[in-house]
N, C-alpha and C positions, 0 to 999 in steps of 0.2 A: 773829596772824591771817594775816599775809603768805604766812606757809610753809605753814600750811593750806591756804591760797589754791591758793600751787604745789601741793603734793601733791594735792589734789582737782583740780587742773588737768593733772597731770599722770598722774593714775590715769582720767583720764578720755581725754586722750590715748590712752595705754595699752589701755583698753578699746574704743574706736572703733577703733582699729589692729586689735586682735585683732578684733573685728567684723570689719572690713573685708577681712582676712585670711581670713579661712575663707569670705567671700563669695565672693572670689576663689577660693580653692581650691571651692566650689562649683560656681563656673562655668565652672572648666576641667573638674573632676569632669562635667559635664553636656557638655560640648563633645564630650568625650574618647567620650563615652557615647555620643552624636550620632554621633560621623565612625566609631564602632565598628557601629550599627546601619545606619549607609550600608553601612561596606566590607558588612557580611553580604547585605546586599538585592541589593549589587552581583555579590557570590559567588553569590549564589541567582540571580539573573538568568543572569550566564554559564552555569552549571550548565544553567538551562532552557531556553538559547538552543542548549547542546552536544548537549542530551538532544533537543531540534528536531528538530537538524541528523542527528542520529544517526537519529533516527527516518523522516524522510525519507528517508534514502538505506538503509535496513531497505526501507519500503515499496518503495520505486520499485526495488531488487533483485527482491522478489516480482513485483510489477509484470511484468516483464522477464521472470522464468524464466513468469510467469502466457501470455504472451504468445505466447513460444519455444515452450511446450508444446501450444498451444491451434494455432499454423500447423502445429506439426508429425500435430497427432490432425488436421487436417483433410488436408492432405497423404495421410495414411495413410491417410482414409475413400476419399480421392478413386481412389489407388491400390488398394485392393479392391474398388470396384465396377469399375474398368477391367478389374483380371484376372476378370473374373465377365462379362465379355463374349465373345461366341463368336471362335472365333479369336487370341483374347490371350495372344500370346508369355508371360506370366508363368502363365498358365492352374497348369500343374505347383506352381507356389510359391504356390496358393493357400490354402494351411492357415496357410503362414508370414504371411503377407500378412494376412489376417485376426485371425492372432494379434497382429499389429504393429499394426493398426488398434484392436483394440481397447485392446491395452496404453497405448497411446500416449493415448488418452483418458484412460484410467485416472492417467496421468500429469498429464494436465490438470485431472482433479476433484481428487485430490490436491494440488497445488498452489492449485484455488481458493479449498481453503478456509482457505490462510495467506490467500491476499488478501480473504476473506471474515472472515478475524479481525483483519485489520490495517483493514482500512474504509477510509475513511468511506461511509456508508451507501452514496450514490451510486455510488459506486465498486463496495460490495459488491453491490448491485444488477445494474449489469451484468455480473461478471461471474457472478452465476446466468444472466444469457439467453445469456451465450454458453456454457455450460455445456449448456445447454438443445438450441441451434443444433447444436453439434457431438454432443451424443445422437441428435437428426433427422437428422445426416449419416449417422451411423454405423448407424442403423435403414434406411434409405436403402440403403445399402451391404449392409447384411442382407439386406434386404426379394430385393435385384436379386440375388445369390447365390442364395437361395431360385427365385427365377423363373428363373435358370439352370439351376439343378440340376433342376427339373419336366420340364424338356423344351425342345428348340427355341424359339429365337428366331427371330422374324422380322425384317425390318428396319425397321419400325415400334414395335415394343417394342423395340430399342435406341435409336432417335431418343426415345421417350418416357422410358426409361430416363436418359438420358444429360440430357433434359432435367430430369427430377426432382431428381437429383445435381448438377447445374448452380444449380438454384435452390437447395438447401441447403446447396452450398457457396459460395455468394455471398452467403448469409442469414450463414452461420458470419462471413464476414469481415468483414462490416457491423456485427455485433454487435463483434468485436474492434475495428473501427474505434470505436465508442463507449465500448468501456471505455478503450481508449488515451486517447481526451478525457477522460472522469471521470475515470480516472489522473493524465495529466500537469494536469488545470484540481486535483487537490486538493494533487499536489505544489507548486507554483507558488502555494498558498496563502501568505500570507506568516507572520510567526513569529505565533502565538497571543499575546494581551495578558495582560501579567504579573498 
């Protein structure tokens, strides 16, 4: 009866072991499983934190050439309505000069509409009105060409001229001054929550 005793004592030994064994392998099996699903969340966080970073400085490029293009088309409006004034040393270069005025817009709507696919809405927003602005300059600049070319100016249609192109290119840069804020307030967003 003694040895029965031990051998059912010891098989049962035996089997609480083993039990107790695989529990363990278990819960390392589950541990291991854990710090494996961390490292990946950890991967995918950096991942979304590079692709951020990357995207940010995508945007805020556009941003930049959106900007450069937008001073330089109003620039260009500003200098074709000057040569379309009586007396204006560039008078001769006025084909080129308008050709450049307009190109140079055309460089600007081009470029808006990366910054109009990159967004954020805000963003995209204004820059259609400064798109808008520098169309009104560059109509402007048409308009006074046309009034040139009809006939004589007097020195009141260049004071009213000069004023018209005054206000729309001060509209042009007001509107640039707002996208610059909707630009840098959406870069200066912090990172998106995971």
């Amino acid at each position: 009866m003694g040895m029965i005793g031990t051998l059912i004592g010891s098989g049962l030994t035996g089997f609480i072991a083993l039990r107790s064994e695989r529990s363990k392998q278990r819960a390392l099996e589950q541990q291991e499983e854990r710090q494996s699903r961390h490292r990946e969340r950890l991967q995918e966080l950096d991942l979304r934190l590079e692709h951020h970073r990357w995207r940010r400085e995508h945007r805020k490029a556009i941003y930049e050439e959106f900007a450069e293009k937008s001073q330089t088309a109003r620039i260009a409006a500003l200098d074709y309505h000057r040569c379309c004034l009586p007396g204006a040393p560039e008078a001769a270069q006025r084909e080129e000069i308008r050709l450049r005025g307009r190109m140079a817009y055309r460089e600007a709507l081009k470029t808006s509409y990366a910054v109009e696919l990159q967004g954020p809405d805000e963003v995209a927003e204004r820059v259609v009105d400064c798109i808008s602005s520098l169309r009104d300059l560059l109509t402007c600049a048409e308009e006074h060409e046309a009034r040139a070319v009809a006939g004589p100016l007097s020195q009141d249609d260049v004071v009213e001229m000069h004023e018209q192109i005054t206000v729309h290119f001060d509209d042009a840069q007001h509107r640039l001054t707002l996208f610059t804020r909707a630009g840098r307030d959406a870069l200066d967003r912090p990172t998106p929550p995971v």
